[in-house]
C-alpha positions in Angstrom: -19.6 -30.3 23.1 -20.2 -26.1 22.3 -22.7 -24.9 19.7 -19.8 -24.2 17.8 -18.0 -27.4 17.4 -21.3 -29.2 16.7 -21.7 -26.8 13.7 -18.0 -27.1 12.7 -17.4 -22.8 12.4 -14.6 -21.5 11.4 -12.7 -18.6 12.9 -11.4 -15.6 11.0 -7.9 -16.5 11.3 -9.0 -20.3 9.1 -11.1 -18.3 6.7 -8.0 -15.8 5.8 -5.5 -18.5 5.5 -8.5 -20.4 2.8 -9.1 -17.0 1.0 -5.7 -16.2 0.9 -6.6 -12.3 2.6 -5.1 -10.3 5.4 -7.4 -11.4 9.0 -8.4 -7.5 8.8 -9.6 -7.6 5.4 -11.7 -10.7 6.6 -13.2 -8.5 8.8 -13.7 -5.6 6.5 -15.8 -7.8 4.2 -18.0 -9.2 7.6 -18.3 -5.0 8.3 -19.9 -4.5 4.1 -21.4 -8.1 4.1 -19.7 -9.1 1.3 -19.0 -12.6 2.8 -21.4 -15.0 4.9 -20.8 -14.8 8.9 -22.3 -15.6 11.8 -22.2 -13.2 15.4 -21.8 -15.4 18.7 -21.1 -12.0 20.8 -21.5 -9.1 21.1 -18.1 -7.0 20.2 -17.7 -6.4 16.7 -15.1 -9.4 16.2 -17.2 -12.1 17.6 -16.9 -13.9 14.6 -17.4 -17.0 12.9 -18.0 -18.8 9.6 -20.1 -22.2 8.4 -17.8 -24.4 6.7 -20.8 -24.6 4.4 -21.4 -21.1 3.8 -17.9 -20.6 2.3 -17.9 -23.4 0.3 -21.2 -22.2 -1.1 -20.0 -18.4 -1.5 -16.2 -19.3 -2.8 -18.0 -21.4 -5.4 -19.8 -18.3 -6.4 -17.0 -16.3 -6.5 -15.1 -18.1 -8.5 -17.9 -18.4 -11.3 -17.7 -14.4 -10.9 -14.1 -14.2 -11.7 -14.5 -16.5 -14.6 -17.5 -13.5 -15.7 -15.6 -10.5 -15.1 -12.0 -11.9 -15.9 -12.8 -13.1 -19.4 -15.6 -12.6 -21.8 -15.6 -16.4 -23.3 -14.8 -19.6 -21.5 -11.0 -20.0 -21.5 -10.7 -23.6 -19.9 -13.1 -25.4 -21.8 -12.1 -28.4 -19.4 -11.2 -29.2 -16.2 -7.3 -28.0 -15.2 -5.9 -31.4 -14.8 -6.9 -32.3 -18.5 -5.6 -28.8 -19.3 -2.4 -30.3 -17.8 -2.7 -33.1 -20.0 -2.5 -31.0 -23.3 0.0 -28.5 -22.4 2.2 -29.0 -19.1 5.8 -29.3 -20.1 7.0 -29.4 -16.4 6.0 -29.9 -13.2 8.3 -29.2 -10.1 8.0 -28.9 -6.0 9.8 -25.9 -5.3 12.1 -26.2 -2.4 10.5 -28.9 -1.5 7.7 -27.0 0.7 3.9 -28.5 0.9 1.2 -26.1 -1.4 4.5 -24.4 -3.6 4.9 -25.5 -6.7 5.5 -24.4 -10.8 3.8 -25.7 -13.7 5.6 -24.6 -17.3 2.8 -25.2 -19.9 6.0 -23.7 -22.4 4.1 -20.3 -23.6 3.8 -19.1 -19.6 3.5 -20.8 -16.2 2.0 -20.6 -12.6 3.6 -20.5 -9.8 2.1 -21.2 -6.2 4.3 -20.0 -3.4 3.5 -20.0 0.5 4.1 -16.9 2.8 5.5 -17.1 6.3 1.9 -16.9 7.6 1.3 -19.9 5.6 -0.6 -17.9 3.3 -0.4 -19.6 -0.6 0.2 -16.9 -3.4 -0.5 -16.9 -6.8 1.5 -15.8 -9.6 2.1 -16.1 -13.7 4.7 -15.3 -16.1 4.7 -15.2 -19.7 6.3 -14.1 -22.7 5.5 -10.4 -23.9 5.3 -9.7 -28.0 9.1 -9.0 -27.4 9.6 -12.2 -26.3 10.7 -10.8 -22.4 9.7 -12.9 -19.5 7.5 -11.1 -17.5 5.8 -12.3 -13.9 3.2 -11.1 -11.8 0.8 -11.4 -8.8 -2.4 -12.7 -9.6 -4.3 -10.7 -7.1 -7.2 -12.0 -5.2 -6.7 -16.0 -7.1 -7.7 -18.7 -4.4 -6.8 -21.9 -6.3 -4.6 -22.7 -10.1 -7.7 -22.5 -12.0 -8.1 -18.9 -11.0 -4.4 -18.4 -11.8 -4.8 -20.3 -15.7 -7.7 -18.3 -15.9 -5.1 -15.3 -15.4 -2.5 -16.5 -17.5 -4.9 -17.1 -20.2 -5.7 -13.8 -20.2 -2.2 -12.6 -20.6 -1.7 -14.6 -23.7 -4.5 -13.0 -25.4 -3.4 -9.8 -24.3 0.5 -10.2 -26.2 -1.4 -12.5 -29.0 -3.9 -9.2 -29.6 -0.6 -7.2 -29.2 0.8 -8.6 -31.9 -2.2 -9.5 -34.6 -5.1 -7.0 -33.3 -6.5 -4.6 -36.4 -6.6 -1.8 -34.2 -4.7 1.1 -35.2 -1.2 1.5 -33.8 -1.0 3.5 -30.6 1.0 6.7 -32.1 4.9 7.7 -31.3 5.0 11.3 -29.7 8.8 13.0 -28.2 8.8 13.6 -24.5 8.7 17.4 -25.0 5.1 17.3 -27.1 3.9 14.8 -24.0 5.1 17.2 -21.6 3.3 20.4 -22.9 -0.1 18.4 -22.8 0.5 17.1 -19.0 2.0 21.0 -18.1 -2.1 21.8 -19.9 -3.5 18.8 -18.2 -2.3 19.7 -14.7 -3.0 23.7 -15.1 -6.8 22.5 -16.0 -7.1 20.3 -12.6 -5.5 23.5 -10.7 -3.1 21.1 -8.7 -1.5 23.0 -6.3 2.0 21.4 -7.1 1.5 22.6 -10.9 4.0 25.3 -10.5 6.9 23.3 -8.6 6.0 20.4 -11.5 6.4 23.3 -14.3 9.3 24.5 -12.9 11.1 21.5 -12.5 9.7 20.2 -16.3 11.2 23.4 -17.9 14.2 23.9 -16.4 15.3 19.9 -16.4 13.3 17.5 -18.4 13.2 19.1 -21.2 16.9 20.2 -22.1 17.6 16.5 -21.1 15.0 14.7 -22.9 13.6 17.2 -25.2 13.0 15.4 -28.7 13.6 11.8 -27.6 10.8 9.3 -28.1 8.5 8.9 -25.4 8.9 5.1 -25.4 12.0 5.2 -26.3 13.6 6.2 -22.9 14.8 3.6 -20.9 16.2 3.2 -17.2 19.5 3.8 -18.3 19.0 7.1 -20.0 17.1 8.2 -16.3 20.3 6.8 -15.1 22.3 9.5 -17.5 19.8 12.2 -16.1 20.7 11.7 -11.9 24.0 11.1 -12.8 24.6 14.7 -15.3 22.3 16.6 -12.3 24.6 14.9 -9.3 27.5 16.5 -11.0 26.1 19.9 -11.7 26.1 22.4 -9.3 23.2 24.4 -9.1 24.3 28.3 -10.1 24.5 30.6 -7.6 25.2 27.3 -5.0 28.2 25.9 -4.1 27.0 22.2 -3.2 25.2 19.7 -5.6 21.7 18.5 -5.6 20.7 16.5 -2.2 19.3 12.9 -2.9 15.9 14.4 -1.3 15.2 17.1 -3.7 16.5 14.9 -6.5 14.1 12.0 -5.9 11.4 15.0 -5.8 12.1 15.3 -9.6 12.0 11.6 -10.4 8.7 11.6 -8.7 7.4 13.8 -11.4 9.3 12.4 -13.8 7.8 9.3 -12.9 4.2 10.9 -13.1 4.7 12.2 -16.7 5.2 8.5 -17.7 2.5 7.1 -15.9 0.2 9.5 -17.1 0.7 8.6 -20.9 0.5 5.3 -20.1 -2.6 5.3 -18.5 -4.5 7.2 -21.4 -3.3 3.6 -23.7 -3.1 6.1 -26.6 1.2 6.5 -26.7 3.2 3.5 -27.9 4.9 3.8 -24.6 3.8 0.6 -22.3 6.3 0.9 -19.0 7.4 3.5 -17.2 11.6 3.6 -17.4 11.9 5.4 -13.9 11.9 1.7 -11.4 12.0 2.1 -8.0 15.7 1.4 -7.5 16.3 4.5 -9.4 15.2 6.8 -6.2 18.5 7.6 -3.9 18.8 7.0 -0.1 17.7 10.3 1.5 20.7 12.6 2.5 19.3 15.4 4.3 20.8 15.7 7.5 18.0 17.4 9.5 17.6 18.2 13.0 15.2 16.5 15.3 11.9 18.0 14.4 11.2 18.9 19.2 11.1 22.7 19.6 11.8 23.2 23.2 10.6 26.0 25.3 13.9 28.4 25.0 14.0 27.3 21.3 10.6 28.4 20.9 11.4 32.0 22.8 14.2 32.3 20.5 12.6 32.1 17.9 10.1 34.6 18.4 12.3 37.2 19.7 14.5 37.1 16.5 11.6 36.6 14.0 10.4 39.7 12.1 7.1 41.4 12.4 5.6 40.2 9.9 6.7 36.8 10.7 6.3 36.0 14.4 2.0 35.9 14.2 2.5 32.9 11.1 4.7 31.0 13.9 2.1 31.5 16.1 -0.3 30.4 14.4 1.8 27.2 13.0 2.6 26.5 16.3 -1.1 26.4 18.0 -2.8 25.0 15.1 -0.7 22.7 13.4 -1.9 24.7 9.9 0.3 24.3 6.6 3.0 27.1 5.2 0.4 27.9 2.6 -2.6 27.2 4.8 -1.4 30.0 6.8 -0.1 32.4 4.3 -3.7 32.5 2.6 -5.7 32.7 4.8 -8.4 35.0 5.1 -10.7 37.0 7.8 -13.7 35.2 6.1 -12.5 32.0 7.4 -11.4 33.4 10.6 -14.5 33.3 13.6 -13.3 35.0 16.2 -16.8 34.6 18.2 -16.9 31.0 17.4 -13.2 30.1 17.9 -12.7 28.6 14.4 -10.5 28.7 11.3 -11.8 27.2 8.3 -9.6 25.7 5.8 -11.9 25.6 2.0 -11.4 23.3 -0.2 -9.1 25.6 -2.7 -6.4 26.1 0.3 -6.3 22.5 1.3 -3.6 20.0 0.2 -5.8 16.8 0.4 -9.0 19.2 -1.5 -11.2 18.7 2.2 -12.3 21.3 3.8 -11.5 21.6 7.7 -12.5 23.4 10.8 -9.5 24.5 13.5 -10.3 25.3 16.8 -8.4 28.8 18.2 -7.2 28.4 21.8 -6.8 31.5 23.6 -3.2 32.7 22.6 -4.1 32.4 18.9 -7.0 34.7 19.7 -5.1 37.0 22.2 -3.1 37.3 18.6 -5.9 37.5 16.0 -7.3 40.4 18.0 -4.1 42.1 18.0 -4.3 41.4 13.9 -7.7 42.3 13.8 -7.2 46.0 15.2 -4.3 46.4 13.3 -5.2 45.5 9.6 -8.7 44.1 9.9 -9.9 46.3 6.7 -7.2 43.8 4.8 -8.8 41.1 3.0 -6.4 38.4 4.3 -4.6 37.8 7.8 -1.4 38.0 7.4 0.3 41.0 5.5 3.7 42.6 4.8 4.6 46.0 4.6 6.9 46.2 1.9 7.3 50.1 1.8 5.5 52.6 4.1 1.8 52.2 2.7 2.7 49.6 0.2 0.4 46.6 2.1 0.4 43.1 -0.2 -0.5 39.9 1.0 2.6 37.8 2.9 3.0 35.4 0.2 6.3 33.6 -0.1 8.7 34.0 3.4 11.6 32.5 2.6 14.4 35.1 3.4 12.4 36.1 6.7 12.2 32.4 7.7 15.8 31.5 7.1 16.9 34.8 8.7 15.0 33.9 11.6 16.1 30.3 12.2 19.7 31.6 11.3 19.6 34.2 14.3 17.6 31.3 16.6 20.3 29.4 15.8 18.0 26.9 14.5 20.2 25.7 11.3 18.0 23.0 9.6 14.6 23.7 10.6 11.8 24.0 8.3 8.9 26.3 8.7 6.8 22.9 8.0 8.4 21.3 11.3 6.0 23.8 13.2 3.8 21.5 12.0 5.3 18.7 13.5 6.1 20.2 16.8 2.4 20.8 17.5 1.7 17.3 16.5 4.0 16.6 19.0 2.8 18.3 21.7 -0.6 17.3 21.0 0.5 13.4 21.4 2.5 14.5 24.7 -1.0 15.9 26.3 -3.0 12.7 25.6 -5.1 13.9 22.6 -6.4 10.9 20.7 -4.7 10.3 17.2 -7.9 10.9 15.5 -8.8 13.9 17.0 -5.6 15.1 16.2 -6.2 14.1 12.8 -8.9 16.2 12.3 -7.2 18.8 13.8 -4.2 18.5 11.0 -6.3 17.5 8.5 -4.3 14.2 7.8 -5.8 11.5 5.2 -5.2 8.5 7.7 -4.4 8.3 11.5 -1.0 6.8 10.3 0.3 9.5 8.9 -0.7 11.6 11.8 1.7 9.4 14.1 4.5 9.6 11.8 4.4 13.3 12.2 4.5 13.0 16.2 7.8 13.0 17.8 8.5 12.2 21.3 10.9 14.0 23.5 13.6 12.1 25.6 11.6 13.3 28.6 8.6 11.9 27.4 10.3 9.0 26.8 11.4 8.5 29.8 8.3 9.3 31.7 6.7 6.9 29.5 9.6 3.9 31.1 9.2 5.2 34.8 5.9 3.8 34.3 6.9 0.3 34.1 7.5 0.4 37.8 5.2 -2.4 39.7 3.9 0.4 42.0 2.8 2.5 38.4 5.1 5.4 40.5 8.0 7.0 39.4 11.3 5.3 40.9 13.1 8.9 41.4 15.3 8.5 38.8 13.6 10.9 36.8 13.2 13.5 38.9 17.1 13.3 39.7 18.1 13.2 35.6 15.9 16.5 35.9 18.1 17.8 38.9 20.8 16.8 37.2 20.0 18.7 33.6 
């Protein structure tokens, strides 16, 4: 019999399904040593757990939760004579082993299995307006954890409704929304002006003097429907569903906000999830090829055609691009530098400039070099200002390419692209695009058909291409 048998370890995939925790997160916690492990390799998930040890450390975890969950004892006895004093109703729920509902009349708990045999947690209990509400009870391994929870909540309505702290004061949407418009001009958010914009123009001739609490789902309801049936002046379409659910998103925010300061009467945000609208925007696939590229270029204005340059060999943002400075520009060292102030995510970043970005700089560099930033326009003959906004030069430019559709920002995408089709590593490429999470860097990647294909040819037992390829190629 093996070392491990004799000692009766467990594996990481036993441990999750006991903790009730995703196999990863299991692995996470071995990573920080927040949980007792043993190593019987050497790669890094050569895992395994002492039956023992777990015990031990759940025990201590629970006592934890009971600490940090509650400031006085809440089950003064054990939870089957808690059962005893206050279970109405017991039932098996679809008849599955480890799912089950116990009504104790003011709230319940409810144990429920996931496909991966995983057993949930969750409560429900009446609010102070008598509303059922249910929830998740994150992180609860057994029901005493979850009574503990539901406890909880009942203290929370019963405070609610009896506490001698002051009432939480009424305020109209259009008072709140001034001191978030203050708020978010303090933090210098970059989005502050698109969020003031839309706040001004939208929110407040719709909500203006209503109670801040007072709005429900149904009145956001009124708001998508009045704006789906207005056009826009000057346009002869209606709002997409895209740039619509852009305004519920801050919408959204606004409420969130006041609820999280706990000072406002308002206690739920009105604008649910359901409320967003399937996105309508037809767009065109975000692949530049080579003659689309060329296109481009030859049509774009002066002005213009070194910022697609630039977007195209460094993967760099509208406004990352439209800032920047010669400061953060090394020629000698082969760097940009994105600070802090230009960057969306607030990290600063370093870009590497391959040679036909720096054939270009230098051409920029002779040219206007005594400017303070990069990229310029000449709006009259020695009138110089910084590029700023290129909107009309942009859409002209994809108009004459015809390019109908695509977004300066899907430069971005292309060179993420392209980057995937020459075997850089996702996090390199991260870096590179300065991307919070590999993930998001592999959503902006986009394979082209050929790459698809070349990627399928592979397949082949030999690992050769079969010549049908090369003959789709002949025949394209």
């Amino acid at each position: 019999m093996s070392e491990t048998k004799k000692k009766n370890l467990l594996t990481v995939k036993e441990v999750s399904k006991v903790l009730s925790l995703h196999p990863q997160t299991i692995y996470d916690m071995c990573g920080n040593n927040k949980i007792p492990h043993l190593k019987i390799g050497e790669t890094q998930r050569s895992i395994r757990f002492d039956s023992s040890d777990i015990d031990k450390w759940l025990e201590d975890r629970k006592q934890q939760v009971c600490k940090t969950v509650i400031k006085e004892p809440v089950l003064a006895f054990s939870v089957r004579d808690y059962d005893k004093l206050f279970l109405k109703r017991s039932v098996s729920m679809s008849g599955k082993k480890g799912s089950g509902h116990w009504n104790y009349g003011y709230g319940g708990v409810i144990s429920r299995k996931t496909l991966g045999g995983i057993v949930r947690w969750d409560v429900w209990y009446y609010d102070e307006h008598r509303k059922i509400r249910q929830e998740v009870v994150k992180q609860a391994v057994c029901k005493k954890e979850a009574l503990i929870a539901l406890e909880f909540k009942r203290r929370q309505v019963f405070k609610k409704l009896y506490s001698d702290e002051p009432d939480r004061q009424e305020i109209t949407f259009s008072d709140y929304a001034e001191k978030f418009l203050t708020e978010i001009r303090m933090r210098g958010l970059k989005s502050r002006q698109n969020i003031e914009l839309v706040v001004r123009k939208r929110f407040l001739p719709f909500f203006g003097n209503m109670a801040l609490d007072k709005i429900n789902p149904g009145m956001v309801k009124d708001y998508i429907s009045e704006r789906k049936n207005v056009k826009a002046k000057g346009k002869s379409t209606v709002i997409s569903n895209s740039s619509l659910n852009i305004e519920l998103a801050y919408l959204k925010r606004i409420f969130n906000t006041a609820i999280e300061e706990e000072q406002y009467s308002i206690d739920r945000n009105p604008v649910k999830p359901t409320l967003f609208l399937k996105d309508d925007t037809k767009r065109r696939d975000k692949v530049l090829t080579a003659e689309e590229e060329e296109k481009l270029l030859k049509v774009a204005s002066s002005h213009l055609k070194p910022m697609i340059i630039t977007a195209l060999n460094t993967g760099m943002r509208k406004t990352e691009i439209s800032t920047l400075e010669w400061e953060n520009v090394d020629l000698e060292n082969r760097t940009i530098t994105i600070t802090e102030e230009h960057s969306k995510n607030g990290k600063a970043r370093e870009i590497p400039i391959n040679t036909v970005l720096l054939n270009e700089f230098k051409v920029l560099k002779a040219n206007n070099g005594s400017s303070e930033f990069v990229f310029i326009y000449e709006k009259k003959k020695g009138v110089v200002r910084p590029v700023g906004d290129f909107k009309i030069a942009w859409g002209n430019a994809v108009r004459k390419a015809g390019l109908d559709g695509f977004t300066f920002h899907d430069l971005r995408h292309v060179f993420a692209s392209r980057l995937a089709e020459q075997g850089v590593h996702s996090f390199e490429a991260q870096a590179i695009l300065g991307h919070s999470s590999v993930d998001m860097t592999r959503w902006y990647s986009h394979s082209t058909m050929d790459q698809l294909l070349r990627d399928v040819e592979k397949v082949n037992g030999n690992g050769k291409m079969s010549g049908l390829f090369e003959e789709s190629q002949a025949r394209g």
